[in-house]
N, C-alpha and C positions, 0 to 999 in steps of 0.2 A: 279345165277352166274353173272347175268348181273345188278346188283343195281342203283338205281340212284345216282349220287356224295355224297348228302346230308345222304343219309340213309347210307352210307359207311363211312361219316365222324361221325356220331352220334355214328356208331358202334366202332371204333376207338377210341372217350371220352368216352363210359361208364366207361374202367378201371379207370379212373384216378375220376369219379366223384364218382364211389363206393370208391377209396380210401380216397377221403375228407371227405364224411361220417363217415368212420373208425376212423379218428382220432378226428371227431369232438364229434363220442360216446364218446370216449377214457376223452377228455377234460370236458365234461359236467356231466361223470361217478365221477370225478374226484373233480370237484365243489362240487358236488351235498354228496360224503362223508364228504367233509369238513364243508359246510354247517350244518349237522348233526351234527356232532361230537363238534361242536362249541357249537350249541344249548342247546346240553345238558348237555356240562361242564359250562354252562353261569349260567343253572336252578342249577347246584350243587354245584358252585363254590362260597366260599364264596367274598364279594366285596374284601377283603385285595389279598386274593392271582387270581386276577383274571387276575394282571399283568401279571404273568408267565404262565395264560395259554395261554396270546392271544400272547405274544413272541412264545411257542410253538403251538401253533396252525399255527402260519403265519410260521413257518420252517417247518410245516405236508405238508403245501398248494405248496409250492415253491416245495417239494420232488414230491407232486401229480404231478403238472403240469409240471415239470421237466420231468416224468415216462413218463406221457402224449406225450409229446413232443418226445419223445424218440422211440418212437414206432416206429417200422419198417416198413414202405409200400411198397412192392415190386411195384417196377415201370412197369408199362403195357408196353408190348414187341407192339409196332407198329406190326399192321396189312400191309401184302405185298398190295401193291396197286399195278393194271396192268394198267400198258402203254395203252394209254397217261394221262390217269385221273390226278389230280395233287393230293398228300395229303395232309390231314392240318399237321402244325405243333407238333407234338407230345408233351406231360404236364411234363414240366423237372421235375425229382425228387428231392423232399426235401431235403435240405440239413442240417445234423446235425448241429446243433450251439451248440456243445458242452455238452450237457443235462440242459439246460437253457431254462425257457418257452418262449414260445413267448411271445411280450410284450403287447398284447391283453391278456393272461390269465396274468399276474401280473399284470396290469392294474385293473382287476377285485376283485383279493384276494387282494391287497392293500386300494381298495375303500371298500370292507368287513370290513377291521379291523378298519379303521379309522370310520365307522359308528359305530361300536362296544362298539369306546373307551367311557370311564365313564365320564361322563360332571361331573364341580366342583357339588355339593349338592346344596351350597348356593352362584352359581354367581361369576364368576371370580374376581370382584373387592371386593368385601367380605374377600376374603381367606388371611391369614396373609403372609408373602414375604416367610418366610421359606416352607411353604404348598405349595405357585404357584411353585419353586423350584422346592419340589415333585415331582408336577403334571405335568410339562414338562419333570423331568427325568423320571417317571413311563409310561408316554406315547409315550415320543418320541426318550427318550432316553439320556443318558448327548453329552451335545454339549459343544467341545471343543474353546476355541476362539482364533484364534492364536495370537500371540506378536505381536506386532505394532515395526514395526522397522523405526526409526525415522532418518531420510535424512540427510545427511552428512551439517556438517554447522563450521563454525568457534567455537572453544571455549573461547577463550575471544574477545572484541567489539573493535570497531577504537579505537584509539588515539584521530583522528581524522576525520572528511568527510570535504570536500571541494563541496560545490555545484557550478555549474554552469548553472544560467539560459539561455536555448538556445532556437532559434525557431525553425520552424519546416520545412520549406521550404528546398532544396536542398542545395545551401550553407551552412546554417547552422549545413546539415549533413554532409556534407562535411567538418565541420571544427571540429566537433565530432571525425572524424575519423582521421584527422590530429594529432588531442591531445596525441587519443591513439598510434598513431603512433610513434610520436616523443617525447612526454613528457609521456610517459605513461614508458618507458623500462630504463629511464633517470636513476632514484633515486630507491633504493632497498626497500624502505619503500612503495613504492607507486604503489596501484592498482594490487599487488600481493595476492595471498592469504595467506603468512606469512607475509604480511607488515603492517603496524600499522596506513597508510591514506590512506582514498578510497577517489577515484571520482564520482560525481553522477551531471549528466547533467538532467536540471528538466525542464520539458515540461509540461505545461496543458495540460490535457485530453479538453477542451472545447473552441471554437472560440470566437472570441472578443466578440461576440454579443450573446455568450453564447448555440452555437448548438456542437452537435460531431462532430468529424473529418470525412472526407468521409473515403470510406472502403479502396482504397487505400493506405492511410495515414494509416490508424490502421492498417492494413499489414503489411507494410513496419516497423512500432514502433515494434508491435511483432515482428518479424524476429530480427530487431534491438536488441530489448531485450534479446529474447532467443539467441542469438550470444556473446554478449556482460557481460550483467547483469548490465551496470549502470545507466540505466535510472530510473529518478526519476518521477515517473507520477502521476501527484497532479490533486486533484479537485479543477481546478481555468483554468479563461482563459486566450490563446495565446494574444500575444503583438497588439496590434494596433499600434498607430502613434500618436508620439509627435507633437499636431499641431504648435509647434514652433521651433521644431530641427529637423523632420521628420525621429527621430530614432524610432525604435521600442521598445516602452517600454510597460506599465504593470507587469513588472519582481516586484511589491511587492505584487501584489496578490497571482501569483506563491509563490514565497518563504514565505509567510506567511502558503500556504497549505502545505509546503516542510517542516517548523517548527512543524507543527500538526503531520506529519507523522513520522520524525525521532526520536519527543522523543520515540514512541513506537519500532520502528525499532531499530535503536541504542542506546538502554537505558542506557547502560556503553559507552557510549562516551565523552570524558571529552571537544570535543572541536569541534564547527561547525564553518565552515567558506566560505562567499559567494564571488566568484571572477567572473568578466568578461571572455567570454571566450578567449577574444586576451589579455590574463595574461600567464605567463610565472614563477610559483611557484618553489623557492628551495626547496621542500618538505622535503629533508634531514637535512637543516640546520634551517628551520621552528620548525620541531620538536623537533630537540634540544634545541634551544631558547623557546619555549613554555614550553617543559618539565623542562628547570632552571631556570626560570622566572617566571615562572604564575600558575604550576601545584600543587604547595604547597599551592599556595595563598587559604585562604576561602573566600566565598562568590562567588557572582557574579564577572563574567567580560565581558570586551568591548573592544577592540581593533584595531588598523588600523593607520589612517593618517587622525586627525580630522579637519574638517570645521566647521561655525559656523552660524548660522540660526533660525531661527523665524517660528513657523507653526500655519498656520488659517485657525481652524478646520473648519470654514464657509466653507471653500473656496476647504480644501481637500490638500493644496499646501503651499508649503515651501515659505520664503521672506524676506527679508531683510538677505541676505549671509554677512560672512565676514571671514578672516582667522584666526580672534581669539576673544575673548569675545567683547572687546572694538568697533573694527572697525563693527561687529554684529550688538551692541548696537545702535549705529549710523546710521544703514541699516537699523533698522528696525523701527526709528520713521520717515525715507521718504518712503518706500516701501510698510511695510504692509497696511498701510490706504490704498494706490491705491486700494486693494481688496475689493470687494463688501462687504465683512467682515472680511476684516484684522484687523478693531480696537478691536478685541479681541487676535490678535495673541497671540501664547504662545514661550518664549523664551527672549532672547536667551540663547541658548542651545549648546553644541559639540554632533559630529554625524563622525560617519567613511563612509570616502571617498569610492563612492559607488567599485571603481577597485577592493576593495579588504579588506575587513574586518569579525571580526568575533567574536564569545559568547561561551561564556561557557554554557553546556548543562544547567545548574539553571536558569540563561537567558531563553535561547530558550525556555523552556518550561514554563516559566511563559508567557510570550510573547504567546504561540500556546493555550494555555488555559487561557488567560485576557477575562472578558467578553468585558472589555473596548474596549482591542484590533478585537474584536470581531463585535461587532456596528460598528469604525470605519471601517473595512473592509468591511460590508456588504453596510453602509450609502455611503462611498467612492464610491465603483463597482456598484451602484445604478444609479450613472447619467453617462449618455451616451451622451447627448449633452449640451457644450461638453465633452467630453470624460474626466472626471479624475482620481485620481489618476496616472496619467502618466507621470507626475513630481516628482522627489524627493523620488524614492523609500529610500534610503538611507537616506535621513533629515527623512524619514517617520520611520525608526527603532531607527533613534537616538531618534525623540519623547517618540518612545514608553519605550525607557530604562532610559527615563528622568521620567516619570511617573509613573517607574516602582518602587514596594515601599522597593527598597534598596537606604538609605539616600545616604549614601558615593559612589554609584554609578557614574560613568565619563569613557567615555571611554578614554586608555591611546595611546598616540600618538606614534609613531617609527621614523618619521622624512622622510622627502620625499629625501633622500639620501637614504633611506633603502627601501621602497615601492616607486615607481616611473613609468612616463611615459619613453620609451625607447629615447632615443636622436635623434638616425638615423630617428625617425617613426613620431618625427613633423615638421613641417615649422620652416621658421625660426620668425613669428609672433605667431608660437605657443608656443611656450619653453621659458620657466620661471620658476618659484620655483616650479615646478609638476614632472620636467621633467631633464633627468640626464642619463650618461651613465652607465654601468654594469662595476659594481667593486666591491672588497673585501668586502664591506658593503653589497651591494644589499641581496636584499631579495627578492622581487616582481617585474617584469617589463611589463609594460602594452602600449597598442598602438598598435599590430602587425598586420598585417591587411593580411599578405601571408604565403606560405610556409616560402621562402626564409628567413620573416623579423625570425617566429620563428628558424630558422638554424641558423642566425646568433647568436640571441640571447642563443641557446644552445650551441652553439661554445665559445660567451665570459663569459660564466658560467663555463665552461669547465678550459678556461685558466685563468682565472683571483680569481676564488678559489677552491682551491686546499684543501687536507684531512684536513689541522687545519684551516683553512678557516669555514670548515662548521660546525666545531666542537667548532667555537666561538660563542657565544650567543651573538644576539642584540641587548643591552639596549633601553628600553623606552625613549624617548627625556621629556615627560610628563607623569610622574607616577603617577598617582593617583591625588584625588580630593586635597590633603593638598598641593600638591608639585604646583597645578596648582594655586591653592585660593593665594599661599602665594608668588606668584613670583611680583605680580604688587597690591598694594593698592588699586588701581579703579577696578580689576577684579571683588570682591566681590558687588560692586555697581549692575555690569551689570549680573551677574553670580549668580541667585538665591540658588544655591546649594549650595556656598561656606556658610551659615548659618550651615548647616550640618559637616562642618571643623571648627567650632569654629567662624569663621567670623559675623561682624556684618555690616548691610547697616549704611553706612554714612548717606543717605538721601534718600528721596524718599519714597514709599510706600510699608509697608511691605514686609519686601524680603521670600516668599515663591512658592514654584511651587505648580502653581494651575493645579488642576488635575479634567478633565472631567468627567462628570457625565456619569454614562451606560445610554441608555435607558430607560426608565423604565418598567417592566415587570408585567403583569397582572396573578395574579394567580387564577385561576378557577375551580371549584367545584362544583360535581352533590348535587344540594341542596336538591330533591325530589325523595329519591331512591324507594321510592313504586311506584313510578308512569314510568310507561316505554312510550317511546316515539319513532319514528321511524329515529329520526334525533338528531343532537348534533345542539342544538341553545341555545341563549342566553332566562331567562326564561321572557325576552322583545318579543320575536319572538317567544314564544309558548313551549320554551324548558325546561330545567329545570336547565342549567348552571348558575350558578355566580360568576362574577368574580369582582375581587378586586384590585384593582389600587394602583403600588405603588404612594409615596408620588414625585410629580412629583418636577423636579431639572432644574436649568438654565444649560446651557453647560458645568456651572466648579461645582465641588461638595464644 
């Protein structure tokens, strides 16, 4: 009557530890048929149909353990405990999960049948493709694969992209977000996703000196991105400093990685084009004039407001300017000698004014795939001190389209009444033939340096042309390499190309454009394949490579 706590509490779990017992006979009764009945359909069955016994076998096993499961345990009635003693907790009773075993016995008969299953005879990579087939549907069963549903995207490609190289600093995000703001909702073609020209502001992934961004910066880019969609993020580094204008330049490293990407990106784009970001684009009336003017044309194009220039490749940098072949010519027998190796310059040459010019996809992608252009880009970004390439992004693409192997290639001029610096936005010692107010001509106006300068400039676009305004196409002031060769008799002296138009030098020394040599490139080959080696070396240093040296070249081929 008088128990001690412990022995009252012991008496109180025995029901509940007889009834784990009960079910765990019930579970192990259960196995242990299946087991059997397995064995000896395995001994009788022959291999072809031994699929369908082990499918029927494993639905016997899940019934078994299911029954198992099933079983009813009356729950043990709590024994009265007398005051004050305390009881233990009473063992809740199981609760049906529907006739579904626990997942300890399907655990079990699952690892049964997959020991079961029949290995290939002779090695899975033996079996021919329609057999493996088989042997995944016979054991595992056919696996459906669902459809690939593929992400909503444009069905036909720009017209157009306009790139904008920007840096990375807060200003410059801020004049990102300007663009979109006010030039972005301007013109219906532009930066919609039925419109026919995109924008894409293009930023290095990497700093001058060639490191990532901090995680700040790549935060803020993501965000950026996923917000937006036009950032262009190229493998090539941010701007340094001009050490003689202390603008931030390096923008043709940039846009050279910006050309690599877009031919794949926008493969059906019939027209790229690079502006400054304080440019202010009619985008409406752009594409009409490009679309009547240039989009029949075959072949390559070049277009802008060209200048005229000399480059030495020693040196990495543009020299002797001028604003047209002749006055060039004359620039560049005082200028380029100053260069440590300006006596090889090459030119002169036309190149479009860096504000705002642009190519036809044929271009651009010769240009992103030249080996030529290739070497000079990596030889160029190679020296650090001091710093080059940061002169003459723009004289640097005109080179490349002079070298490039379409003869009649030139880029054609539009006239700085049509592309232009804004009037309001220079001194008055800056403004001369670049520079022009916004009127029924304009196309392009460049200089803006605030909100306000771009409102204004939106406002005199506004009023000054109107629906057949934009819908007039802007003649070329310089069409083509014939119209350019034949306008002055001395052109062709100073203008190597114009040999390509029929023209002949009066005098002077063969008139052709010498065109640099690549690198030259070593090809190599494992000469000793019997012999394995734990390193790749040349078979000077132990290894078994040899390599082969092209036929080495001066600077010009």
């Amino acid at each position: 009557l008088h128990q001690p706590p412990v022995a009252r509490a012991e008496f109180v779990l025995l029901p509940s530890v007889v009834a784990a017992i009960m079910r765990a006979s019930h579970i192990v009764t259960a196995l242990a048929t299946f087991c059997l009945t397995r064995l000896i359909d395995h001994l009788a069955t022959p291999p072809a149909g031994r699929h369908d016994a082990q499918s029927r076998h494993l639905a016997e096993a899940r019934v078994s353990a299911s029954a198992a499961a099933s079983v009813k345990t009356p729950c043990p009635v709590p024994t009265p405990c007398p005051a004050p003693t305390p009881c233990p907790v009473p063992t809740p009773c199981p609760v049906s999960n529907g006739g579904s075993p626990p997942p300890s016995v399907l655990s079990t008969v699952r690892g049964q049948v997959r020991a079961a299953r029949e290995k290939p005879a002779n090695g899975w990579k033996t079996l021919p493709e329609a057999e493996k087939r088989a042997y995944i549907e016979q054991n595992y069963g056919t696996v459906s694969t669902p459809a690939y549903a593929r992400p909503a995207r444009r069905r036909e490609g720009w017209f157009a992209v306009i790139g904008f190289p920007v840096g990375i600093n807060e200003a410059n995000r801020q004049r990102r977000a300007l663009l979109r703001e006010l030039w972005y909702p301007e013109y219906p073609n532009l930066a919609h996703e039925s419109g026919s020209v995109r924008a894409e502001f293009i930023i290095g992934l990497l700093t001058y000196q060639g490191e990532g961004h901090d995680d700040s910066l790549v935060e803020q880019l993501h965000e950026e991105q996923m917000a937006h969609g036009d950032l262009a993020l190229v493998n090539a580094r941010e701007a340094t400093k001009d050490p003689y204008r202390g603008d931030p330049k390096c923008t043709g490293e940039k846009i050279l990685a910006w050309f690599q990407q877009v031919v794949v990106l926008h493969r059906t784009t019939r027209f790229f084009l690079k502006a400054d970001w304080d440019t202010w684009i009619h985008t409406t009336r752009l594409e009409h004039t490009l679309r009547t003017l240039l989009a029949t044309r075959q072949g390559p194009l070049y277009f802008g407001n060209t200048l005229w220039c000399s480059y030495s490749l020693r040196n990495f940098q543009p020299c002797g300017y001028g604003f047209g072949p002749l006055q060039a010519a004359g620039a560049k027998k005082v200028e380029c000698p100053l260069l440590p190796g300006g006596g090889d310059a090459v030119g002169p040459y036309p190149y479009a004014a860096g504000l705002f010019w642009g190519m036809s996809y044929d271009l651009v992608k010769w240009i992103a795939g030249s080996r030529l252009v290739y070497d000079f880009w990596h030889n160029a970004s190679a020296r650090f001190e001091p710093p080059y390439w940061v002169k003459g992004e723009d004289s640097a693409f005109g080179f490349f389209a002079h070298i490039a192997p379409f003869p009649e290639l030139t880029p054609l001029h539009w006239g700085w009444d049509i592309v232009h610096d804004g009037w309001e936005f220079r001194d008055d010692a800056e403004r001369g033939l670049c520079t022009s107010s916004v009127s029924a001509k304009s196309l392009v106006v460049h200089s803006m340096h605030s909100r306000m300068d771009f409102e204004l400039v939106r406002a005199q676009f506004r009023e000054r042309c109107n629906a057949t305004c934009e819908q007039t196409a802007l003649p070329f002031a310089v069409d083509g390499l014939r119209d350019l060769c034949g306008r002055n008799g001395n052109i062709p002296k100073a203008y190597a190309k114009c040999a390509n138009a029929g023209h002949k030098a009066i005098d002077g020394p063969p008139n052709d454009v010498r065109v640099p040599a690549s690198r030259p490139r070593r090809t190599c080959n494992n000469k000793v394949r019997e012999k394995n080696v734990p390193f790749i070396a040349s078979r000077e240093e132990g290894g078994t490579i040899e390599c082969v040296a092209e036929q080495a070249k001066s600077i010009f081929a």
